[in-house]
KEVOZA-51929 format. One record per residue (C-alpha): x, y, z. Coordinates in nm, 4 decimals. Last residue first. Layout:
N
<atom px="X" py="Y" pz="Z"/>
...
//
This chain:
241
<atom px="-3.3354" py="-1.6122" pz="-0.0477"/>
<atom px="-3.2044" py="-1.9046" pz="0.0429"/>
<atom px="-3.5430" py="-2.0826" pz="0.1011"/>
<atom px="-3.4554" py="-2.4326" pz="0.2830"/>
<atom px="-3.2170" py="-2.3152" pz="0.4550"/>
<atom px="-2.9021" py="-2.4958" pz="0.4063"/>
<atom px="-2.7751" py="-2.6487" pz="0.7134"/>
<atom px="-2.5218" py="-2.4642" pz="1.0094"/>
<atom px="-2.2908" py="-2.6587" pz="1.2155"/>
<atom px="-2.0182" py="-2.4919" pz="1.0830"/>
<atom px="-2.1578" py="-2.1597" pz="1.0988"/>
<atom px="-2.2470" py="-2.1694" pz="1.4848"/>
<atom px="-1.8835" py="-2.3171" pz="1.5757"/>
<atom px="-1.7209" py="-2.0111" pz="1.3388"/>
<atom px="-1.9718" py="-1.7854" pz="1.5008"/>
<atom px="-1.8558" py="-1.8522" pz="1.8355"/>
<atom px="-1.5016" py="-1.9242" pz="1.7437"/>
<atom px="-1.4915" py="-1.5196" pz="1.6116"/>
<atom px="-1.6828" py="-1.3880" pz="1.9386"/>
<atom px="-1.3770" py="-1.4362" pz="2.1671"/>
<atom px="-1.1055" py="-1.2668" pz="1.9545"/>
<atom px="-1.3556" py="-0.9626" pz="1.8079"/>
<atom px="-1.4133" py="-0.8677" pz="2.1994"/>
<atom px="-1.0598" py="-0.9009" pz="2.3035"/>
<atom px="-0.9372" py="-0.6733" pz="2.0046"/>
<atom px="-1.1503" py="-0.4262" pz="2.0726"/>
<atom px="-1.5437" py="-0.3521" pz="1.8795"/>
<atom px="-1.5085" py="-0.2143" pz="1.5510"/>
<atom px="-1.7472" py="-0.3515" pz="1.3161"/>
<atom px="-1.9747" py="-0.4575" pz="1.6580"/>
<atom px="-2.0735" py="-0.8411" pz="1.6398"/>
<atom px="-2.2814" py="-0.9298" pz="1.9462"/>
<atom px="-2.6027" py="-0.7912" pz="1.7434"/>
<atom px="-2.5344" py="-1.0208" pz="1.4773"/>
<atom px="-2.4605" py="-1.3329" pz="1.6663"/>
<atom px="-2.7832" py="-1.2781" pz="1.8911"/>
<atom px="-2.9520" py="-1.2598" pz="1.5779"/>
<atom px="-2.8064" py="-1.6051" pz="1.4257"/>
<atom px="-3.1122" py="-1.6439" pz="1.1788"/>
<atom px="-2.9498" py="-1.7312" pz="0.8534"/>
<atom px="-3.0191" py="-1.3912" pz="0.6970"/>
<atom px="-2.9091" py="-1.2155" pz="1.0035"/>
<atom px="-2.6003" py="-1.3811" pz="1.0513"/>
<atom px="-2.5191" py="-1.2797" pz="0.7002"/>
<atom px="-2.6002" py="-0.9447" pz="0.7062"/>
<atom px="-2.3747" py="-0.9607" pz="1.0173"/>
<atom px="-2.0833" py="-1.0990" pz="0.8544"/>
<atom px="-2.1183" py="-0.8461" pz="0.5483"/>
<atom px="-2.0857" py="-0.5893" pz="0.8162"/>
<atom px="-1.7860" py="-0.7148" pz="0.9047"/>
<atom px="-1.6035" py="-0.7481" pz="0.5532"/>
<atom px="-1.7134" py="-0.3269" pz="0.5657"/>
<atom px="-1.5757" py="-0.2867" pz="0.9082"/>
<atom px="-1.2464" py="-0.4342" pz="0.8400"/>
<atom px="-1.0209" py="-0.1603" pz="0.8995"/>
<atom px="-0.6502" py="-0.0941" pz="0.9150"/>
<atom px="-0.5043" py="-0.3834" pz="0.7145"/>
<atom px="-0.3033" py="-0.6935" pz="0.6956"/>
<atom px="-0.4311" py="-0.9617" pz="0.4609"/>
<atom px="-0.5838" py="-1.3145" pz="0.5032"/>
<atom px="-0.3919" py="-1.5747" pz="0.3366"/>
<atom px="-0.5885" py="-1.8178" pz="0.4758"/>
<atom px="-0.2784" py="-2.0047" pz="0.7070"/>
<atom px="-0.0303" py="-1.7510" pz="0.7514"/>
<atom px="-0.2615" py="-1.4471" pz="0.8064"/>
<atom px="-0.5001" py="-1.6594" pz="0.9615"/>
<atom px="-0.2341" py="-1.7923" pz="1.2489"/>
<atom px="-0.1599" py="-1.3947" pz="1.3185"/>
<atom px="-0.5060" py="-1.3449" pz="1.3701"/>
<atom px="-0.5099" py="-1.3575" pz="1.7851"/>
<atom px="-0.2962" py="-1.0505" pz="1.8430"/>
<atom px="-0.6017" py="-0.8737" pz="1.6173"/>
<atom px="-0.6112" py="-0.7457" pz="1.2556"/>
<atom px="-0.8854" py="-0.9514" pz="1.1641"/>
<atom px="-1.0882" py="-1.1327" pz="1.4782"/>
<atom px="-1.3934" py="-1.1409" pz="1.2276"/>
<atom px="-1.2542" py="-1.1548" pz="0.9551"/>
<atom px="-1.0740" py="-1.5054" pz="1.0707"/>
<atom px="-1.4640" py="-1.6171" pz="1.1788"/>
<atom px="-1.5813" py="-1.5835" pz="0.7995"/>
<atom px="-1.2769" py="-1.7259" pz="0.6296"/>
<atom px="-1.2882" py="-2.0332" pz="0.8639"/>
<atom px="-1.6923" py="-2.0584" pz="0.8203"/>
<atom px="-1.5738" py="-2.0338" pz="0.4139"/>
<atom px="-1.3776" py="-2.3370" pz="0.3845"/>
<atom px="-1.5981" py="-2.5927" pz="0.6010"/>
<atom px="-1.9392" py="-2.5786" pz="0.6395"/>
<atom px="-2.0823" py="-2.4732" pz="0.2801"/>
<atom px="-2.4768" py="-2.4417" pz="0.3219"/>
<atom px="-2.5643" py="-2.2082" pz="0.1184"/>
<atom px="-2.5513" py="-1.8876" pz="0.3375"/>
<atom px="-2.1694" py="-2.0258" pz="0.4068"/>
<atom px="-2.1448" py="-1.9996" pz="0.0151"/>
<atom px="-2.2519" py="-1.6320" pz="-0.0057"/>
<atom px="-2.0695" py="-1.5377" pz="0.2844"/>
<atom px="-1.7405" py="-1.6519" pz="0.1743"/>
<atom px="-1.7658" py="-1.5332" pz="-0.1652"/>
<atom px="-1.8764" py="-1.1754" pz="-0.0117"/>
<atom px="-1.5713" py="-1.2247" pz="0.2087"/>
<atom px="-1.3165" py="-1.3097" pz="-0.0446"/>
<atom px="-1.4671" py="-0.9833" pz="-0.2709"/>
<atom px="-1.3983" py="-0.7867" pz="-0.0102"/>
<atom px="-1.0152" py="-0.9396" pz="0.1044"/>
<atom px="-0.9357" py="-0.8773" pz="-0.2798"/>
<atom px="-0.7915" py="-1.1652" pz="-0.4720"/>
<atom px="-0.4131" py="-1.2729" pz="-0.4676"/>
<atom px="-0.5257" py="-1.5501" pz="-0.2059"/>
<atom px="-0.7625" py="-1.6460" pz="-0.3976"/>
<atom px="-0.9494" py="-1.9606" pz="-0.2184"/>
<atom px="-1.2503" py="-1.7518" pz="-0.2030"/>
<atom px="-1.2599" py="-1.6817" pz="-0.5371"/>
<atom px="-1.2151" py="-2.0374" pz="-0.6250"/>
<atom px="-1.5158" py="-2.1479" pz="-0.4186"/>
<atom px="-1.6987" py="-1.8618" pz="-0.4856"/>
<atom px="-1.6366" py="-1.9552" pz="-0.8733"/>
<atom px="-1.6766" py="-2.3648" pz="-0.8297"/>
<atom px="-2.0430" py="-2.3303" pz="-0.5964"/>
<atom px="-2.0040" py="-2.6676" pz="-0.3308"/>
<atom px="-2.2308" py="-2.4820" pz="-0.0772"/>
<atom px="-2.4838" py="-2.4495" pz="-0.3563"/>
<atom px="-2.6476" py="-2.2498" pz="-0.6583"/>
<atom px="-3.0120" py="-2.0866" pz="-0.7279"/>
<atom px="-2.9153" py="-1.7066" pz="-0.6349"/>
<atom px="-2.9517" py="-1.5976" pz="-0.2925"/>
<atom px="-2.5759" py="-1.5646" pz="-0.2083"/>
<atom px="-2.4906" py="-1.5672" pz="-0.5616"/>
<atom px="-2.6339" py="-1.1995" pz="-0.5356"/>
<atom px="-2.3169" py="-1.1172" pz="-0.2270"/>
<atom px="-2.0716" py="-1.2480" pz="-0.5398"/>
<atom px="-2.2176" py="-1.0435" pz="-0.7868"/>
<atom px="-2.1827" py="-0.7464" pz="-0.5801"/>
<atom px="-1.8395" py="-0.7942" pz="-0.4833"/>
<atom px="-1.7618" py="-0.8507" pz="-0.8669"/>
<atom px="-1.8805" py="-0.5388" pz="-1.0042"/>
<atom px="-1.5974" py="-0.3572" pz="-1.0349"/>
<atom px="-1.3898" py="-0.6051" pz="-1.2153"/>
<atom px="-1.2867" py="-0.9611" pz="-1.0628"/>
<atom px="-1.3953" py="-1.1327" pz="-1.3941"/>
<atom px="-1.4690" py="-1.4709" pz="-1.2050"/>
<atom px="-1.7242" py="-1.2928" pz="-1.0341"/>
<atom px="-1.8670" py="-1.1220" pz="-1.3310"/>
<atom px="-1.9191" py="-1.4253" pz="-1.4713"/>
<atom px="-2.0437" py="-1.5916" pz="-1.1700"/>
<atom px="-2.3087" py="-1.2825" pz="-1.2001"/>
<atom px="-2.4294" py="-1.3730" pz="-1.5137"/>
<atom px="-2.4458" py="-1.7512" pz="-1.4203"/>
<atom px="-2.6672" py="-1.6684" pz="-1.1447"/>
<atom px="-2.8687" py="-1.4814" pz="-1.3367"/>
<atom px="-2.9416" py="-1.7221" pz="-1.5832"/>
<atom px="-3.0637" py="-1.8976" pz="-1.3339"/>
<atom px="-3.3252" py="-1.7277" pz="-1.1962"/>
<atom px="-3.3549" py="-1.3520" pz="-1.0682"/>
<atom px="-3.5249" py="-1.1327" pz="-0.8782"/>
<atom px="-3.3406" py="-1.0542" pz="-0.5383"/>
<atom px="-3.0011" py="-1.0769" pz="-0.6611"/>
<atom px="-3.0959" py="-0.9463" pz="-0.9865"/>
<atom px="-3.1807" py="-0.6487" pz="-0.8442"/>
<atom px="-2.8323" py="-0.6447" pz="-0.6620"/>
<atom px="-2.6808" py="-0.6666" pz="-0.9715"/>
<atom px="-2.8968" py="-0.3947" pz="-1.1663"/>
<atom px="-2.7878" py="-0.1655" pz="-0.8622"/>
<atom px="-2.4207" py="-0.2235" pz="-0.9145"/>
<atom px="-2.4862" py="-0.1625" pz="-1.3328"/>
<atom px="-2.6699" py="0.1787" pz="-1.2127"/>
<atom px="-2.3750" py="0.4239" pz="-1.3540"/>
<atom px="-2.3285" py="0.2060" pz="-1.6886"/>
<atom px="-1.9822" py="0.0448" pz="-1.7242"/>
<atom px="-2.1568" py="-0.3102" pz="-1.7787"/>
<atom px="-2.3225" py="-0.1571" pz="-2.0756"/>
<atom px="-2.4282" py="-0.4313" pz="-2.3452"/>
<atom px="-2.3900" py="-0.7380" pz="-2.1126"/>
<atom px="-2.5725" py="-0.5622" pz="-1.8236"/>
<atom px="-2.8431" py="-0.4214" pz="-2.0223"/>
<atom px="-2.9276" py="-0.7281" pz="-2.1375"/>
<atom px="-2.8958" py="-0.9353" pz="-1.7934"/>
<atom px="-3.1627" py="-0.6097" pz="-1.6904"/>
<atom px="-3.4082" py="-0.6821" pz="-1.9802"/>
<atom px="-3.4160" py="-1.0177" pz="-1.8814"/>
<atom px="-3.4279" py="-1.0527" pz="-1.5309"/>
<atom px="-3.7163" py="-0.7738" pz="-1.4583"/>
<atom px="-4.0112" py="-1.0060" pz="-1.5550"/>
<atom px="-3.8837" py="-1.2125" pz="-1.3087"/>
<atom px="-3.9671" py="-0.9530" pz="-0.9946"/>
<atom px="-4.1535" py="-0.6521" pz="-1.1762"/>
<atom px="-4.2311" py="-0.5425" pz="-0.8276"/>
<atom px="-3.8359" py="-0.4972" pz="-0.8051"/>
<atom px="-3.7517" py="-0.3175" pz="-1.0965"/>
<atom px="-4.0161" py="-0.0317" pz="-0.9636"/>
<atom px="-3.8757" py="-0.0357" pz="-0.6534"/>
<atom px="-3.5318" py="0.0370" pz="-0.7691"/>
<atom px="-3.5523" py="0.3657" pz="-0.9236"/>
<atom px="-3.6305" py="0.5615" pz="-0.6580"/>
<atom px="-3.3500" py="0.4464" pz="-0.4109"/>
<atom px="-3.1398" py="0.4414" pz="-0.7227"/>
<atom px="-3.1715" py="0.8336" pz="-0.8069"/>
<atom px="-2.8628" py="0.9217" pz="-0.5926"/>
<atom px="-2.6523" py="0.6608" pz="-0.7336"/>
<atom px="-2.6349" py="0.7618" pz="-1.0939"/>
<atom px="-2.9189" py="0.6137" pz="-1.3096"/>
<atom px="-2.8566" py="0.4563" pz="-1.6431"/>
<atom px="-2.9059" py="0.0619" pz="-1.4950"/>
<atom px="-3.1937" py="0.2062" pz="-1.2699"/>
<atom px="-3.3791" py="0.3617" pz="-1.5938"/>
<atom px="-3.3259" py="0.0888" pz="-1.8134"/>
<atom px="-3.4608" py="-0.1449" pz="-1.5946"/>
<atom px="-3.7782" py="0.0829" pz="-1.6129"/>
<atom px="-3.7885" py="0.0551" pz="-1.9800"/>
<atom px="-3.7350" py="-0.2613" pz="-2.0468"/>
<atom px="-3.9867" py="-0.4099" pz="-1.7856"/>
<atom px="-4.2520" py="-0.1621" pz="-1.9712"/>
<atom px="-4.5598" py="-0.0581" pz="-1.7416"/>
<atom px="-4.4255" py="0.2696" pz="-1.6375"/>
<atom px="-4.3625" py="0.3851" pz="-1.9658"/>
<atom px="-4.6966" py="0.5884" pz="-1.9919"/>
<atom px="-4.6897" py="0.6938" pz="-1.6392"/>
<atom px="-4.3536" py="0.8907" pz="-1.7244"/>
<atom px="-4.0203" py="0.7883" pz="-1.5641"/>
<atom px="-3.8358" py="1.0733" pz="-1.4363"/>
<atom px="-3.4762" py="1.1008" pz="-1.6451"/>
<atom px="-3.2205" py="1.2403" pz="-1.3879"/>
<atom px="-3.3322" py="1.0325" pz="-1.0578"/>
<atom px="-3.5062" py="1.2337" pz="-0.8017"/>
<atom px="-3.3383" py="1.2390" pz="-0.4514"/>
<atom px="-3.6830" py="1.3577" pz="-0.1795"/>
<atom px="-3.6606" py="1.0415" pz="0.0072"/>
<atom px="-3.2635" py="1.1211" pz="0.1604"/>
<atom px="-3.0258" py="0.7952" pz="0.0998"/>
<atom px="-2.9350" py="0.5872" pz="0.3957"/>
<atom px="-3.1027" py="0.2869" pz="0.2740"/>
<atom px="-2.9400" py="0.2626" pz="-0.0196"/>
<atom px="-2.5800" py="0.3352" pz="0.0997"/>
<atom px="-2.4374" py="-0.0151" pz="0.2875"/>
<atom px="-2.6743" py="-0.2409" pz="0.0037"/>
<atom px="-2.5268" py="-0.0428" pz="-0.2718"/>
<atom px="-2.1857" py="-0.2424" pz="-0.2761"/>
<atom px="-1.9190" py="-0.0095" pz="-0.2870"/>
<atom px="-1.8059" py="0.1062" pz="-0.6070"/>
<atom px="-1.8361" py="0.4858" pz="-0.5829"/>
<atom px="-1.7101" py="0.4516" pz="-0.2315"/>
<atom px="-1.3573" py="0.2974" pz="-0.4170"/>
<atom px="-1.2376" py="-0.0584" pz="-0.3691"/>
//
């Protein structure tokens, strides 16, 4: 997966204040869901960080237009950003939008897997589920699955997914390699820092701030069974989002 199509959440934030999108917004348009979504979903990535909180105020007002957009121009340079949106804003038709896209594996299918996360569905989702179960899918989108079904609930599959990133490419991870189907590469600092979001969302600080993307070996080895113990006993909270 390419910079241009990693998910937005790692970038956003990090973006300088004073980036102005290409087509400003003019105070007569500012009121029009359609034409604010349009905006983001057109935008290159340096104007998303003004862009966005516009869509978001709009909160379910937003879902339409931008599940519109998304179907007519999926290529567009703020599609990942429209996903995300939706992640925070939408219903259920959003959910099944981005299952779509999921089950698609194209370019926006880590995204739509990390909105499922807060999206109305369950532990026992069939596309995360699936995805996660890929073992011919990418180790990204396995984790977003993974994390988006262990932040709804799922015990079992994904917890083992979840602590095997953790210790990836360690002495220790030869047993997930044969068993999950977990890959060998250099670096799994972005699948990490999904764990941690995650942690964070379900309230497992001391989790989060234990895991470092690219602490050693021994450190990875010994934290993975504490956060695979922690997930597994872990309930749906009661607001997902």
């Amino acid at each position: 997966m390419s910079p241009a199509t990693a998910p937005w959440i790692l970038t956003l934030f990090a973006l300088a204040p004073c980036c102005q999108a290409p087509h400003p917004v003019t105070p007569s348009e500012a009121a029009d869901p359609s034409t604010l979504c349009r905006a983001l979903h057109e935008a290159p990535a340096h104007g998303w960080s003004e862009r966005l909180p516009p869509v978001l105020e709009l909160g379910g007002r937003a879902e339409p237009p931008l599940l519109e957009l998304l179907e007519r121009a999926p290529g567009a340079p703020g599609a990942q950003a429209s996903v995300a949106v939706l992640g925070s804003i939408g219903g259920a038709p959003a959910a099944e939008a981005c299952r779509v896209l999921v089950e698609e594996r194209g370019p926006l299918a880590v995204e739509a897997a990390l909105a499922l996360g807060r999206l109305p569905t369950d532990g026992a989702d069939p596309v995360l589920t699936a995805c996660l179960q890929d073992t011919f899918t990418d180790a990204t989108l396995r984790t977003a699955a993974a994390c988006s079904l262990s932040r709804h609930g799922e015990t079992t599959l994904a917890p083992r997914w979840i602590a095997a990133v953790v210790r990836a490419g360690s002495p220790g991870a030869r047993a997930d390699e044969r068993e999950l189907g977990v890959p060998r590469k250099t670096r799994w600092a972005q699948e990490r820092y999904f764990v941690q979001r995650l942690l964070l969302a379900l309230g497992h600080q001391d989790l989060a701030s234990a895991l470092d993307t690219d602490a050693p070996w021994p450190v990875l080895e010994a934290l993975a069974p504490k956060i695979l113990a922690r997930l597994q006993q872990q309930r749906r909270p009661r607001d997902a989002r």
